[in-house]
Phi, psi and omega in degrees: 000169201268168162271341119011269178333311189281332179273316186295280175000281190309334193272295192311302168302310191301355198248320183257355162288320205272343172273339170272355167083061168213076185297322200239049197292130183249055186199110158341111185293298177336281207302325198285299167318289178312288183325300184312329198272317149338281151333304218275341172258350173283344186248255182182156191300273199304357173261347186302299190288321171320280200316334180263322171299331200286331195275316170311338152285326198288331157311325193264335152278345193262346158136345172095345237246170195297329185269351171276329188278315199299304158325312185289336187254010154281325183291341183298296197296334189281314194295311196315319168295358152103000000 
């Protein structure tokens, strides 16, 4: 990505973390980015955001913790892989 890119990003995250009251997010952008990118082309465009909402809820059930987010988007990108 661009550095452009990389700045609208950091501003973005730092804007909807703290309007959602979620100071401390234990989770890779990077990794989050990828899953979605996964989706959108193994799938259809439109599965890219399903796909990351979904695996950040089945995280925030599983307990929220850095190894929960990490777990969630390797089991998501394995289902994109079939």
């Amino acid at each position: 990505m661009s550095d452009d890119v990389d700045a609208v990003l950091d501003a973005w995250w730092a804007t909807l973390t703290e309007t959602l009251g979620l100071p401390d997010v234990p989770a890779d952008r990077g990794a989050i980015l990828g899953l979605a990118g996964e989706a959108a082309h193994a799938v259809v465009r439109p599965a890219a955001p399903l796909t990351t909402f979904l695996a950040g809820y089945a995280a925030g059930l599983a307990g929220g913790s850095a190894a929960d987010v990490a777990r969630a988007i390797e089991r998501a990108s394995a289902a994109t892989r079939g």
